[in-house]
C-alpha positions in Angstrom: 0.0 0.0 0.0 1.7 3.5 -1.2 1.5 5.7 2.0 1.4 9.9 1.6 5.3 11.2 2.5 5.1 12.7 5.7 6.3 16.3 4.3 2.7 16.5 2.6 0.7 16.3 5.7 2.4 18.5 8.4 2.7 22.2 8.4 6.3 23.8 7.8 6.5 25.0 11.1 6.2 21.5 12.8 8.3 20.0 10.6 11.4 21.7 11.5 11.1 20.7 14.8 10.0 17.0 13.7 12.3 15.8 11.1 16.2 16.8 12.6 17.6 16.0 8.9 16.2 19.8 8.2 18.7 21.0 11.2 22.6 21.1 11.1 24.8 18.2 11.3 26.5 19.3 14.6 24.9 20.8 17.8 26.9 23.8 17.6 23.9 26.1 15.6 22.1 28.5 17.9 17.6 28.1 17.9 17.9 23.7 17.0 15.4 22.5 19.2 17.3 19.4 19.7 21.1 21.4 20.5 20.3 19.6 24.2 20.5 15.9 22.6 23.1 16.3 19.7 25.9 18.0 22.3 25.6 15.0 25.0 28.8 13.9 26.3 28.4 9.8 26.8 29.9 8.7 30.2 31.3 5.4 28.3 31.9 2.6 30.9 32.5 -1.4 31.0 29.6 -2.8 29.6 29.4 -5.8 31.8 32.4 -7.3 34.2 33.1 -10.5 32.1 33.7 -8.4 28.7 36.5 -7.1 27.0 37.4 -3.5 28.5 37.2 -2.1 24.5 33.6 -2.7 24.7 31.9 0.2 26.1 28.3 1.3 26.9 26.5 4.3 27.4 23.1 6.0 28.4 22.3 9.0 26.2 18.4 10.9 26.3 16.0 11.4 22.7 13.1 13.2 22.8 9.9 10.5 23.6 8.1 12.7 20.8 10.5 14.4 18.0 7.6 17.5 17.9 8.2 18.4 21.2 11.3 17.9 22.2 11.1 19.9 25.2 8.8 17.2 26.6 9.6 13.8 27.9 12.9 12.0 27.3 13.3 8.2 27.1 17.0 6.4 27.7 18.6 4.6 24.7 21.5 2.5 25.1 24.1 2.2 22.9 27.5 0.5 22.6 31.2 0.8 21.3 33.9 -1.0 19.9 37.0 1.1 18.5 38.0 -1.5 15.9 39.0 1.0 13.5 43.1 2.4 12.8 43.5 5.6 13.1 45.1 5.7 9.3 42.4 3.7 7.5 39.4 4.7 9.7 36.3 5.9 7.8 33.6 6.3 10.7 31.4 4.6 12.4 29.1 1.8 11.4 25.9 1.2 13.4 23.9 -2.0 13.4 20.8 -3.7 13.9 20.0 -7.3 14.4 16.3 -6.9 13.1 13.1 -7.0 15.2 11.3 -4.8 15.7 12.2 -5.7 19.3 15.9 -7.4 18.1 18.7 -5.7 21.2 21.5 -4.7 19.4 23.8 -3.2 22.2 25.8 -6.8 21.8 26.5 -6.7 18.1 29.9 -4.9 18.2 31.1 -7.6 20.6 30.2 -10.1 17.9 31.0 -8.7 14.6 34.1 -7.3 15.7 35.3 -11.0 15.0 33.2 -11.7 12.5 33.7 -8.7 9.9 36.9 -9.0 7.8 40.0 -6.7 8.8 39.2 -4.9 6.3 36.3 -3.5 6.9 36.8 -3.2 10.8 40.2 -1.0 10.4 37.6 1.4 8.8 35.0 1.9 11.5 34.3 1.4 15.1 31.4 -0.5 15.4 28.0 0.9 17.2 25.0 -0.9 18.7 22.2 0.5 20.2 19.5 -1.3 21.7 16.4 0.3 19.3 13.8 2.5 21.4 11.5 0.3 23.8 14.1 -2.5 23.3 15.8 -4.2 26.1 17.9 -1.8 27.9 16.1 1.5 26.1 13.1 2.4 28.4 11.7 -0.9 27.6 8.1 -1.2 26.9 6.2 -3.9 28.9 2.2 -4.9 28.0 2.2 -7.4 30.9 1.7 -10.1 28.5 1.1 -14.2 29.9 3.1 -16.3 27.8 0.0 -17.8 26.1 -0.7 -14.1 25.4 3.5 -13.7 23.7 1.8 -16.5 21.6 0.9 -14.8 18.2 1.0 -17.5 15.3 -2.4 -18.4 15.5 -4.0 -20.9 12.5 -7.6 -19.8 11.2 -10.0 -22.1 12.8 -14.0 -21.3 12.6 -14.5 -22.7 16.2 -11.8 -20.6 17.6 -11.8 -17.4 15.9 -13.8 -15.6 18.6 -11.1 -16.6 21.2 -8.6 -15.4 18.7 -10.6 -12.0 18.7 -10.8 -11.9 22.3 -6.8 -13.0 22.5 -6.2 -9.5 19.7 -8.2 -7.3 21.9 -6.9 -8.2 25.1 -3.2 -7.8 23.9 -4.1 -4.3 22.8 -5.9 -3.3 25.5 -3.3 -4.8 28.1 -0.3 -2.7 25.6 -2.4 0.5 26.0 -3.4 -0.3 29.9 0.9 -0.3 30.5 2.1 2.1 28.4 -0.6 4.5 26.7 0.2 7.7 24.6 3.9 6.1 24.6 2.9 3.6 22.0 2.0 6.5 19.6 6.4 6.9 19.3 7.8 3.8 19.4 8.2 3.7 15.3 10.6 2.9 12.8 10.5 6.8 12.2 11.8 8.0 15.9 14.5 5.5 15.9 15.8 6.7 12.9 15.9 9.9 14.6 17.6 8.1 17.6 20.2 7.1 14.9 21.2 10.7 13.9 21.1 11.7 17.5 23.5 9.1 17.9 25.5 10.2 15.0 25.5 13.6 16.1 26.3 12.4 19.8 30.0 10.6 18.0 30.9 13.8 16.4 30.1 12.1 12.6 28.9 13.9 9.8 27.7 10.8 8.1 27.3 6.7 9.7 27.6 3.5 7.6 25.1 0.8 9.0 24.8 -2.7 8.6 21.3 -3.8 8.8 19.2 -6.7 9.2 16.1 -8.4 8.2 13.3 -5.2 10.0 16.8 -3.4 10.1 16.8 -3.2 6.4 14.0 -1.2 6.5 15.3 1.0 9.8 18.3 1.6 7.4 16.0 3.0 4.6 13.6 4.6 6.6 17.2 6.8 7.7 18.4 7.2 3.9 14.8 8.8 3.2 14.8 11.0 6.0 18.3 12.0 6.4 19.7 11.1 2.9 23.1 13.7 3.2 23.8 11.7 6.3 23.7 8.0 5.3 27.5 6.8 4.0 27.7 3.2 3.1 24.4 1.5 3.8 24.3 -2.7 3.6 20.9 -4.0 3.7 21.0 -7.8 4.8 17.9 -9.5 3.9 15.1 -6.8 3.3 12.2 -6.0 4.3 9.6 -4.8 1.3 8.7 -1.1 2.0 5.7 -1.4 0.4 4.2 -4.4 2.2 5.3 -2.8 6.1 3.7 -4.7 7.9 0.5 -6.8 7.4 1.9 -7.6 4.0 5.1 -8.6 5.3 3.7 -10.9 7.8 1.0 -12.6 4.8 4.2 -12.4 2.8 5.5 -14.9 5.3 3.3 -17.7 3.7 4.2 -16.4 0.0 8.1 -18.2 1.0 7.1 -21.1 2.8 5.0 -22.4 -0.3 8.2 -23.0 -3.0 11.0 -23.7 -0.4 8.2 -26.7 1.2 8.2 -27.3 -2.5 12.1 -27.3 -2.8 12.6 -29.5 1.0 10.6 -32.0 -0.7 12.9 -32.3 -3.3 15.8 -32.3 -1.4 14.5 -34.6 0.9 13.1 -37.5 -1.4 17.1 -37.7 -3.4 17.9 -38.5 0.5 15.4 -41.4 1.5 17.8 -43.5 2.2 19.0 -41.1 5.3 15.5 -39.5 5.7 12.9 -42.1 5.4 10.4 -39.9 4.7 9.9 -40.6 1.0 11.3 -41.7 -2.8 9.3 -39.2 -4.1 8.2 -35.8 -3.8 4.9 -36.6 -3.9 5.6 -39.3 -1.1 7.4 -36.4 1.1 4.9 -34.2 1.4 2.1 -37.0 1.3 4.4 -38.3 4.7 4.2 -34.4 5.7 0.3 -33.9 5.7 -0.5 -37.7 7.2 1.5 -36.6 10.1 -0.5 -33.3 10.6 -3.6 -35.2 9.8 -2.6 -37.6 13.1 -1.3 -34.6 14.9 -5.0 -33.2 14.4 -6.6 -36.0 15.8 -4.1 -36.6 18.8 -1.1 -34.3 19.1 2.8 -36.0 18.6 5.1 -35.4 21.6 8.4 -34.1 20.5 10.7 -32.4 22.6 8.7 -32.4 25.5 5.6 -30.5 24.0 2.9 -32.1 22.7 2.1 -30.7 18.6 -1.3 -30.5 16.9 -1.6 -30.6 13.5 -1.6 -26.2 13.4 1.6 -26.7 15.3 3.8 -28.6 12.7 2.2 -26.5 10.1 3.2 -23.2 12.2 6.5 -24.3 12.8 7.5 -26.1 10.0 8.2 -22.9 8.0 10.9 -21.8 10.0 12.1 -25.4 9.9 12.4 -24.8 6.3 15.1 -22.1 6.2 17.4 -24.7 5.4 16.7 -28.5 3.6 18.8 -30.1 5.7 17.4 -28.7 9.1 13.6 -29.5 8.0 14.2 -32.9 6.8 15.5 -33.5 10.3 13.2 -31.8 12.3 10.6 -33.8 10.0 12.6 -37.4 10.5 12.9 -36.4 14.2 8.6 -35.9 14.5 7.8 -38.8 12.3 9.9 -41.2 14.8 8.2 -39.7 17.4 4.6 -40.3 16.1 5.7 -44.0 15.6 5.7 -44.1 18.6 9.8 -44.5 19.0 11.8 -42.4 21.3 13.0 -39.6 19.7 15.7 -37.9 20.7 16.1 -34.4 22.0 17.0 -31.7 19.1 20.0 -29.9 19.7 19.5 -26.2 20.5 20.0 -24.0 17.2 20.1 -20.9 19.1 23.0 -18.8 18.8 25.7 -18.3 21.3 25.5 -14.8 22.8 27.9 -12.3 24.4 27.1 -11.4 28.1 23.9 -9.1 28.6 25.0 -5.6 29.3 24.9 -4.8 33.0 23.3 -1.6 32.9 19.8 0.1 32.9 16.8 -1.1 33.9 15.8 -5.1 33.2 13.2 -5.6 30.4 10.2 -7.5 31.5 10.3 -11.1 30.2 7.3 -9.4 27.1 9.6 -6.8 25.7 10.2 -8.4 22.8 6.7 -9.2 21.9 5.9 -5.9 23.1 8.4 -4.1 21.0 7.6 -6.0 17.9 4.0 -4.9 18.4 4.6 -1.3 19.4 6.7 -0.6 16.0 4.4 -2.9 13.8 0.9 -1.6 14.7 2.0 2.2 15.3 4.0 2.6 11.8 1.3 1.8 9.5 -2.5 3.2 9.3 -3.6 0.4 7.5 -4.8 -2.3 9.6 -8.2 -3.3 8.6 -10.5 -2.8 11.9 -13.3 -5.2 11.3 -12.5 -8.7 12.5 -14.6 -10.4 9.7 -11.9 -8.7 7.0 -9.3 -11.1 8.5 -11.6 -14.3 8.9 -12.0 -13.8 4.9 -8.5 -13.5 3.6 -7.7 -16.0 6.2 -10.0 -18.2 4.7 -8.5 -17.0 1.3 -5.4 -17.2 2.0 -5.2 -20.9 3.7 -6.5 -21.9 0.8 -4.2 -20.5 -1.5 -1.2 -21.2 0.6 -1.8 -24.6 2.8 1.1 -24.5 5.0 0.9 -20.8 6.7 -2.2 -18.9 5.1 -4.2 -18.4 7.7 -1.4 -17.7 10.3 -0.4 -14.8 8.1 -4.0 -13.5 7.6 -5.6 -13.9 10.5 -6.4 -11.5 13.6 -3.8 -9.3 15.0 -3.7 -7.0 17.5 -3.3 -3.8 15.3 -6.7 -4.5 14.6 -7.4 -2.9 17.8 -4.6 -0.9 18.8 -5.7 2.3 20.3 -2.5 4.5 20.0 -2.5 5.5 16.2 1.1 5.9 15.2 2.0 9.6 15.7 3.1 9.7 11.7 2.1 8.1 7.8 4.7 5.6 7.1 7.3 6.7 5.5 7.7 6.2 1.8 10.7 4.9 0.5 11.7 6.1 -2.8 15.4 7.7 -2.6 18.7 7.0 -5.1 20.8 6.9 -1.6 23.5 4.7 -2.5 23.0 1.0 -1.0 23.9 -2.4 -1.1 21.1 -5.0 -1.0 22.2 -8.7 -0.1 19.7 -11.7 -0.4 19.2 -15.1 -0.5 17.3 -16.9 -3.0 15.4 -19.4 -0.4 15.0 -16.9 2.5 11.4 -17.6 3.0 11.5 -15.0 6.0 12.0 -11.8 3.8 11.9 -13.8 0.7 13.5 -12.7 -2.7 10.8 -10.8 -4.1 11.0 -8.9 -0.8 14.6 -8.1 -1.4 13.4 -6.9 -4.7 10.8 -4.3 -3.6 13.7 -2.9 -1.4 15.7 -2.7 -4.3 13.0 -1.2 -6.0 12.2 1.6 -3.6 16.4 2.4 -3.1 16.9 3.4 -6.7 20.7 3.9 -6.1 21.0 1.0 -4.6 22.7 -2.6 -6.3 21.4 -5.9 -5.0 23.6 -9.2 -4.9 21.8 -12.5 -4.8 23.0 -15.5 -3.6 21.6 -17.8 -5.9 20.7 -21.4 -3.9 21.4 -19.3 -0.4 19.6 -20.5 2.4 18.2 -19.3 5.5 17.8 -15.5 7.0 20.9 -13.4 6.9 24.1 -13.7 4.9 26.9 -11.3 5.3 28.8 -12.4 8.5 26.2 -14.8 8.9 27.6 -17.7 6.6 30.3 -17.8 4.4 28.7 -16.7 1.1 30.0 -15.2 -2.3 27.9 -12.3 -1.1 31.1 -11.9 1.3 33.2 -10.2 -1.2 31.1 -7.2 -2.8 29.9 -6.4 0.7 33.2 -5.9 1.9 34.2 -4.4 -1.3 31.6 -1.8 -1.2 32.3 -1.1 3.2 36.1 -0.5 2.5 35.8 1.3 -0.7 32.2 2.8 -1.2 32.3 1.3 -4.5 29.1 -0.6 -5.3 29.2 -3.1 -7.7 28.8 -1.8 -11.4 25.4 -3.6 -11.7 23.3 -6.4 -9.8 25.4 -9.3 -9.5 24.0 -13.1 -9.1 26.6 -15.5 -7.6 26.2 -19.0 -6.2 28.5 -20.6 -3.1 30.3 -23.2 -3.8 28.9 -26.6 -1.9 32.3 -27.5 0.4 32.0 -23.3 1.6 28.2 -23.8 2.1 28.5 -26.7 4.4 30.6 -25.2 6.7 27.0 -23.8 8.0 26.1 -21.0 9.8 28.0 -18.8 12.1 26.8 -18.0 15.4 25.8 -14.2 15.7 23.4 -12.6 17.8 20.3 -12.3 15.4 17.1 -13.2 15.8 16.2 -16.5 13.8 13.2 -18.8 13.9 13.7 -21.6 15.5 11.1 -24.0 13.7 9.8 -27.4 15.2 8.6 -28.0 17.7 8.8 -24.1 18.5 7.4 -21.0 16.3 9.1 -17.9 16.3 8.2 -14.1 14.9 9.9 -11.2 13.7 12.0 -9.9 11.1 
């Protein structure tokens, strides 16, 4: 849905105050409303005892609402690592893990082994836990766990629950944190992100961003395009779908890479078991949903319906390998032979800051909701909307239609976001990475980003898996991206490139980004 850009709807005189890409780079101009925030002096300290004393943390004040910022102030924390040599060094280069609601204050700590020399002799790495977000004023709604529990299937005989479940989550939200919901926006952080810029002393940032970062990222090169340096966008977000078409888009990639397991999976029966042929795969697939329907499998200590394996089986499907085991591992179990536990996929992380006030075990789901349902306007309100493209959409895509379409929460948010969303439509110079079988922000996704950042060239991985790629695996993405962060040259045109095998199955390196876990588990997010 195209979205009006925020210039057209506010008068001049607000807009000053509202949009700090219209004041100077540097706090040192007499009459900015915001001289208070961009000429803070961070008192860096340790971020926790058990880290390395070159990792540094900080508490800096942004204005709760960018139109008055003589108003309330909310805390963001923010992180350092000075990788960079004083000869070679370019700036600084902020990062986000995704989300909404992804804490990025760790990231320098990981990346800074992670990204090649190269690239970390040029900047000192920033992370900054995102507005709301773990050590940032986080927001709280209060929320049960059963409440966190979002990827709901369409069901006639429990869509009124599901209603009741939307409403109550929106209400709880408003109950804890009221007219604060209305600023907790992709918009306002990227506001945070050129307070922090100013904060450093930078005229310009690089960023590496991730999956909902890609979209924080652009949202910045919109609004503050004379700031934005060497932007790398890892897996994007479609600006044009933000966000019920992002979540719906959800089902679009689990359709051709459940098509593609299959595949895979039936060349491998003699380790799998689960089929000779594709047909036979998924046939095995949708008998063991049928069972789980009419008495749920134990696996892994939780007991899965039918909904269940469907729900969780996407995320299982980021890579081949992972959801033919996952898929070997539950048809053992519904057998009836003892299957054993899965070993955790989730990725190491470096010690949580100690600093700032605790977020409540909901701030995640929280966040995610606060940024999802206050940045758009277009939410449809009437529940029977989303029982009919549920219905439409579960039929149309079998394995995660309905999650995608059903009720939400926005549908009853009370806060309206305090902007439009932004429309992205810029020639700010970026570099879009993307796998081909990311069916989290799947390929088509990557190409609306590319789309809206018409300065911007995209490298596909062609055969990549799963969600994230530079610094994430080893790809042939690896080498334009670091290309393009030491040089600022973008690659002449779009490049497709393919990993070799022996590279590829060295797997996945363990950063700090959010990923689905898959079966027996869902997961949400960007």
């Amino acid at each position: 849905m195209r979205t009006r850009p925020f210039v057209h709807v506010l008068a001049a005189s607000t807009l000053a105050a509202l949009v700090p890409a219209l004041a100077p780079a540097t706090a040192s101009a007499a009459g900015n409303p915001l001289e208070p925030y961009l000429g803070q002096k961070p008192a860096w300290h340790r971020c926790a005892d058990d880290t390395p004393a070159s990792y540094r943390c900080a508490t800096i004040k942004v204005p709760l609402d960018y139109s008055r910022p003589d108003g309330k102030k909310t805390d963001l924390a923010i992180s350092r690592m000075k990788t960079s040599t004083p000869a070679e060094r370019r700036g600084v280069l902020l990062l986000n893990p995704g989300g909404p609601g992804g804490p990025g204050i760790g990231m320098p700590l990981s990346l800074a082994t992670e990204l090649p020399k190269s690239v970390t002799r040029k900047y000192d790495l920033i992370g900054f836990d995102p507005r709301g977000v773990g050590r940032s004023s986080p927001v709280t709604c209060g929320l049960t766990g059963k409440e966190e529990s979002w990827e709901r299937p369409y069901r006639d005989e429990t869509f009124t629950r599901d209603v009741k479940w939307a409403r109550t989550v929106a209400e709880k939200c408003d109950k804890e944190q009221g007219d604060k919901l209305r600023h907790i926006t992709t918009r306002n952080t990227a506001r945070d992100m050129d307070v922090i810029r100013a904060v450093l002393g930078e005229k310009k940032i690089s960023y590496l961003g991730y999956s909902y970062g890609t979209y924080l990222g652009a949202v910045y090169t919109q609004m503050f395009p004379r700031r934005a340096d060497r932007f790398v966008l890892d897996s994007s977000v479609d600006p044009e779908r933000i966000w019920r078409g992002m979540i719906q888009i959800w089902a679009e990639g689990a359709e051709p890479a459940f098509t593609r397991w299959s595949e895979w999976t039936a060349q491998r029966h003699s380790t799998y078991k689960l089929g000779k042929t594709p047909e036979a795969v998924r046939k095995t697939f949708w008998d063991l949903v049928a069972q789980a329907d009419r008495e749920p499998i134990e696996l892994d200590g939780q007991k899965l319906t039918g909904d269940d394996i469907r729900g969780g089986i996407r995320a299982s499907l980021f890579t081949v390998r992972e959801g033919a085991e996952a898929i070997a591992r539950l048809k053992k179990a519904a057998d009836g032979a003892p299957a054993r536990t899965g070993e955790s996929a989730a990725p190491s992380r470096p010690s949580r800051p100690a600093f700032g006030s605790a977020a409540a075990p909901d701030n995640g789901t929280a966040a995610f909701w606060s940024v999802v349902c206050a940045d758009t306007r277009n939410w449809p309100r009437d529940p029977e909307q989303y029982r009919s493209d549920a219905l439409r959409d579960k039929a149309k895509y079998p394995l995660y239609g309905d999650f995608g379409s059903t009720i939400k929460p926005c549908a009853f948010w009370k806060k309206e976001g305090s902007e439009p969303a932004t429309k992205v439509d810029n020639k700010v110079g970026a570099l879009i990475l993307q796998n081909e079988w990311d069916s989290q922000t799947p390929l088509a996704s990557g190409r609306g980003m590319h789309r809206a950042m018409k300065g911007s060239r995209m490298v596909t991985v062609a055969g990549g898996e799963g969600h994230g790629v530079y610094g994430y695996t080893k790809s042939c993405a690896d080498k334009p991206a670091t290309g393009y962060l030491s040089t600022g040259r973008l690659p002449a045109q779009d490049l497709t490139c393919r990993t070799p095998a022996a590279q590829r199955e060295q797997g996945f390196k363990k950063l700090p980004l959010p990923a689905p876990s898959g079966l027996p588990g869902t997961t949400n997010g960007f």
